[in-house]
C-alpha positions in Angstrom: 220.8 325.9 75.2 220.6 328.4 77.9 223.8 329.8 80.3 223.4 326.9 82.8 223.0 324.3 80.7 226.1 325.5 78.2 229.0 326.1 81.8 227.4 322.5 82.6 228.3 320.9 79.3 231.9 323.5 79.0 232.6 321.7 82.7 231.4 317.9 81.1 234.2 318.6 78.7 236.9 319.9 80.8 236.5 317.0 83.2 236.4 314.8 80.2 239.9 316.2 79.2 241.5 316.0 82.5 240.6 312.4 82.5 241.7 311.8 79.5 245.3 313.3 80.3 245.2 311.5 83.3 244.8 307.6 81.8 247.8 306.4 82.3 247.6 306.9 85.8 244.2 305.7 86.2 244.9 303.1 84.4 248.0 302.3 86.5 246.2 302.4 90.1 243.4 299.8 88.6 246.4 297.6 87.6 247.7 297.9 90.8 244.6 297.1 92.9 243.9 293.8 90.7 247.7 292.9 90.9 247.1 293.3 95.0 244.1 291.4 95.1 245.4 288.6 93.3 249.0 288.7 95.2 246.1 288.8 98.5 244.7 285.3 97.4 247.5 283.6 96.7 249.3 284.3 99.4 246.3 283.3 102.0 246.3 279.6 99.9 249.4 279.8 100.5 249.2 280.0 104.7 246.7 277.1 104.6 249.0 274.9 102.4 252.1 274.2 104.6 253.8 270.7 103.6 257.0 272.7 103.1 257.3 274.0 107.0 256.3 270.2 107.8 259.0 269.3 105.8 261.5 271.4 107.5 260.3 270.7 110.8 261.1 266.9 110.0 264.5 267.7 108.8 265.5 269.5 111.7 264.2 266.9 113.9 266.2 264.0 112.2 269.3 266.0 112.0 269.2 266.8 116.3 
């Protein structure tokens, strides 16, 4: 292994370590975006089904 090729693979391992001290953290924002995207679907099924606002609506129009 030659100079270049050894500060490449020292740099690899550094990079490696920092990630690896990092994990928890990583691991918490890819939680987070899968939690969102989820919440994100749900709550758009959610606008299209409305019997619940109908009902309301009807209740306030039987009580006037």
């Amino acid at each position: 292994m030659n100079f270049g090729q050894s500060v490449g693979f020292l740099c690899f391992l550094i990079s490696l370590y920092i990630l690896w001290q990092l994990r928890q953290l990583l691991l918490l924002i890819f939680t987070a975006i899968i939690f969102s995207v989820v919440l994100n679907r749900l709550v758009n099924k959610l606008k299209k089904f409305k019997p619940l606002k109908n009902f309301i609506d009807g209740k306030k129009i039987q009580l006037s």
